[in-house]
N, C-alpha and C positions, 0 to 999 in steps of 0.2 A: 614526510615534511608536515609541518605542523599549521594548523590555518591559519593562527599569526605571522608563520613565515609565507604561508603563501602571499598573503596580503602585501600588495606594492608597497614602495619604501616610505613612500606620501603619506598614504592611509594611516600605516606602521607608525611614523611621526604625530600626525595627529591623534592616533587615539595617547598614546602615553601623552601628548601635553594636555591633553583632555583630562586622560588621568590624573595629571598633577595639579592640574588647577583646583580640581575637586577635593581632592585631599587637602591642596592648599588652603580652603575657603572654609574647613571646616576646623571644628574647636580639638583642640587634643587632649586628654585628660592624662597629669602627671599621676606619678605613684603617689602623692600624700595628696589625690583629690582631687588638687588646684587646674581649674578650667582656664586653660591660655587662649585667646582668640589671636590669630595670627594676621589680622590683616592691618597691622601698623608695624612702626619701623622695632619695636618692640619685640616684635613675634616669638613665641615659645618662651617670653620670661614670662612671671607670676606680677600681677600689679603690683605686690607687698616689696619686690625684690628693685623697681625702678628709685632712683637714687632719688632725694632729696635735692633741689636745685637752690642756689641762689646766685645771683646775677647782680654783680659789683661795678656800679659803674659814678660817674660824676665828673667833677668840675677838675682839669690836670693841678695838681698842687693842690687839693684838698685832702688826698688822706687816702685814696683807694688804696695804694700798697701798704700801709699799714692794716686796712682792714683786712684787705685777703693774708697776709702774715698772722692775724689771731686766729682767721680763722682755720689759715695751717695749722698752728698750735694746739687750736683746738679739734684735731682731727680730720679737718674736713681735705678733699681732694682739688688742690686751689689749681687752677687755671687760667695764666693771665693772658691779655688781647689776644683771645683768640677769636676767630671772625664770627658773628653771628650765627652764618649759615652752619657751623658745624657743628653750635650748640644741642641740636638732636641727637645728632649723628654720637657726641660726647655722654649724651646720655643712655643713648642705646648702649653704648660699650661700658657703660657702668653697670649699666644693668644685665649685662651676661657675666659679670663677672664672680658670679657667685658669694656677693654679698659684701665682696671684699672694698667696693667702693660704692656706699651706702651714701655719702653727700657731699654734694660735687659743688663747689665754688670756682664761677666764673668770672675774669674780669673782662671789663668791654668799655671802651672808650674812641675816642677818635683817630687815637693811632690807627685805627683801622680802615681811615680815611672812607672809597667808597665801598667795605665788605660794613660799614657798620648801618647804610642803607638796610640789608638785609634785617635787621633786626626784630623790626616790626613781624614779619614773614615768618621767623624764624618763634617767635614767642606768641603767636597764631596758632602754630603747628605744632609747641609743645601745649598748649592750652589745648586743642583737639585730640592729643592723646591722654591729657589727665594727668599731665604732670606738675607738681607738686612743684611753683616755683616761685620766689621773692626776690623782688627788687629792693638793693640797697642802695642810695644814693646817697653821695657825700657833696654838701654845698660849702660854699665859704663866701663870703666877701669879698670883692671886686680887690678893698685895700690890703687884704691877706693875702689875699692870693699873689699881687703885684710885690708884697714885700717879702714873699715866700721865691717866687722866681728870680728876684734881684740878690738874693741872701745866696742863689746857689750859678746864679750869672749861666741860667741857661733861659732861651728864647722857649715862649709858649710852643707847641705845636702847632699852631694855627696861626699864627701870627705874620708868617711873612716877611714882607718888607715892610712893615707896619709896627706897631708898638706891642707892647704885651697885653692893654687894654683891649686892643683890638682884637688879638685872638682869643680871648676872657671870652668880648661880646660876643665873637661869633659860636663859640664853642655853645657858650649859653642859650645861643639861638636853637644850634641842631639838638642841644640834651632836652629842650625845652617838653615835647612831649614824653616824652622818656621820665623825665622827673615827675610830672603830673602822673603819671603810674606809676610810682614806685610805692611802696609798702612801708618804710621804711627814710625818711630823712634824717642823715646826720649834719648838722652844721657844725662846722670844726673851725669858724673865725675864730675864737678865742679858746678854743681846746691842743692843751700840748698833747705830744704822741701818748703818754701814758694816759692823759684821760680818754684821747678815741679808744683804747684798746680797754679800758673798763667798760666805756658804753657798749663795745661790741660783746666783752666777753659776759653783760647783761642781760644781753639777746639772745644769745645763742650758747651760752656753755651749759644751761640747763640738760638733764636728760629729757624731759617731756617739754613739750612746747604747750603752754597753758594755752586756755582760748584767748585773750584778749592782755597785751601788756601795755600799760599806762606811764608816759614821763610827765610829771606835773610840772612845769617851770613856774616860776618868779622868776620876775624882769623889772627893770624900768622902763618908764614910755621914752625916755630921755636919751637913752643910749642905742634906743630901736627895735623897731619889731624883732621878734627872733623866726629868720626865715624857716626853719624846718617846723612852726608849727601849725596843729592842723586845725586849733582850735584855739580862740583866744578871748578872754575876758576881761572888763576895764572893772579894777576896783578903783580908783577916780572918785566914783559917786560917793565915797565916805570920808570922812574926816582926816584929815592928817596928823599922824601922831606927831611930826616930825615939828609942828606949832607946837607939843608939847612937851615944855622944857624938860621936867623930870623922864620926857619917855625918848628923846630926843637920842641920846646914845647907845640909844639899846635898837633893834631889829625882834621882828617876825618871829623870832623863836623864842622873844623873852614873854614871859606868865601874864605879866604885867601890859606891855604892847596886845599883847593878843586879846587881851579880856576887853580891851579900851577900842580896839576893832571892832569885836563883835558882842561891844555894848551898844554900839550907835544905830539908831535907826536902819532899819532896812538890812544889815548885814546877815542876822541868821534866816532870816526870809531868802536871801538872795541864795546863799550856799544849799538851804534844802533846797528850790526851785531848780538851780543848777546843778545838783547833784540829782533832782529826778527827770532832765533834760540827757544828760551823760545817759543812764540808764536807756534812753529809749534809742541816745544815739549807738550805745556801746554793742546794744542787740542786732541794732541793721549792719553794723561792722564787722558783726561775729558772721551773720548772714552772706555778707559779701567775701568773707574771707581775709578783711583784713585783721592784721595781726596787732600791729602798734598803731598807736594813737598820742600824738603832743598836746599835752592843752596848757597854755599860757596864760598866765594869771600876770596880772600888770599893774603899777599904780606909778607913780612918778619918778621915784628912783628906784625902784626893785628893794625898798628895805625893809618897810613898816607894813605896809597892809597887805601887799600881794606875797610876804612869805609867810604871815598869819595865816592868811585864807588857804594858799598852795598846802601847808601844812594838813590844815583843818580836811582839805579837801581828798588831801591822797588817805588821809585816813579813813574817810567814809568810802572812799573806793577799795580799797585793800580789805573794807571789813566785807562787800557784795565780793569776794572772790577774783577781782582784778589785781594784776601782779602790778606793783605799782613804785615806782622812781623817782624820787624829786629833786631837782636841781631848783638851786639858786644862784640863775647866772649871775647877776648884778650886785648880790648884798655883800660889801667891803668892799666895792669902787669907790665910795662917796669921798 
């Protein structure tokens, strides 16, 4: 008999969990090298092999299925309401899979009534193991939205025995921290399905994800802030073409409007100053991890000054290496 067998069955148990723990706790080195630490839910994959995350969520009736459908299209492993809490668990099983699902798209909203409490918890504990993740959120307008769920005569989800306003508000209540940490705002009030689906496939059909992507908007003050953006400037303080007769039919992107913009006092002072403000903000963003950045440019009706300057402006950003997008929401409302 051998003196492991002699050893009681207790002992016998304890040394091998003993065993395994220590084995457990230590690094394993694969054949090509790569050092796995095994004490997360991860264990035994390679950090390079953990998927790509993004987490699609917002307002019901703004656009989430459309976005997780491009980003099916464009290859990604989409997953809709599924509960928060499995959000790891979804990504550890990407992650052993040998490569084969490399970027995982999650949708999450409040169909998931109390599993989307979890969320917080759950995007904690992918942030403590280093996973790689963005939040995309899609807002709209209280009036979009009400005229989106009447067009298809179905009741909010939250709503109740209440109106569809009402379950709008409360929805907006619970996404409200949610939103504040997202990465990413899309506003879809006055976007039909084929422009959401260029915005998205702007984002992300890329092969390489640049450091920093930029949407420059032009807006009017008149028709309203634009909620999703993160950054916003009044050109207000200059002159109005729109007093002036011969420049009166034309917009921002005519030769003639633009030079008469930024012939007036104070205007190319203003764009160099604010284009070396972006600079110092664009570096703490890169620092932080954020990817996109909105910056709205605005003058009365979104026609004459603010698509001059938006113009003038994504181009000095695009020349520093920022990948950069300009929308004119408002010019050809008037």
């Amino acid at each position: 008999m051998t003196e492991q067998e002699k050893q009681p069955t207790g002992d016998r148990d304890r040394t091998h969990k003993e065993a395994g723990e220590d084995q457990s706790s230590q690094e394993t080195v694969q054949d090509d090298g790569a050092q796995v630490s095994t004490d997360s839910t991860t264990a035994g994959v390679p950090e390079a092999a953990i998927p790509e995350l993004v987490i699609i969520s917002g307002m019901s009736g703004a656009g989430r299925s459309t976005a997780a459908k491009c980003l099916e299209d464009l290859g990604w492993f989409v997953v809709d309401n599924l509960p928060p809490a499995l959000i790891p668990t979804m990504v550890e099983l990407g992650a052993r899979s040998q490569g084969n699902v490399a970027r995982i798209a999650v949708v999450v909203d409040v169909r998931g009534r109390r599993f989307f409490d979890n969320l917080r918890e759950s995007l904690a504990d992918l942030e403590s193991k280093h996973v790689t993740r963005r939040i995309v959120f899609l807002e709209s307008s209280d009036e979009a939205l009400v005229r989106r769920f009447e067009s298809v005569r179905r009741p909010h989800p939250l709503q109740g025995d209440g109106r569809i306003v009402d379950g709008i508000d409360a929805e907006r209540e619970l996404l409200r921290e949610l939103r504040g940490d997202a990465d990413l705002v899309i506003d879809t009030s006055s976007l039909n399905v084929h422009e959401l689906r260029a915005k998205m496939d702007a984002q992300f059909a890329g092969e390489e994800e640049p450091e920093l992507r930029a949407t420059v908007m032009s807006f009017g003050f008149k028709y309203g802030l634009p909620v999703d953006a993160d950054l916003v400037a009044d050109m207000r303080f200059l002159p109005n073409p729109h007093w002036i007769p011969e420049l009166r039919p034309f917009n921002g992107l005519n030769e003639e409007v633009s030079a008469y913009v930024f012939n007036q006092p104070g205007a190319k002072e203003f764009l160099d100053r604010y284009a070396e403000l972006l600079r110092l903000i664009a570096a703490g963003y890169r620092r932080e991890g954020k990817r996109y950045v909105t910056i709205a440019i605005g003058c009365t009706g979104g026609k004459h000054r603010s698509v001059a300057t938006a113009e003038k402006l994504a181009a000095r950003l695009a020349a520093e290496g920022v990948e950069t997008v300009v929308v004119h929401r408002d010019m050809g409302r008037e």
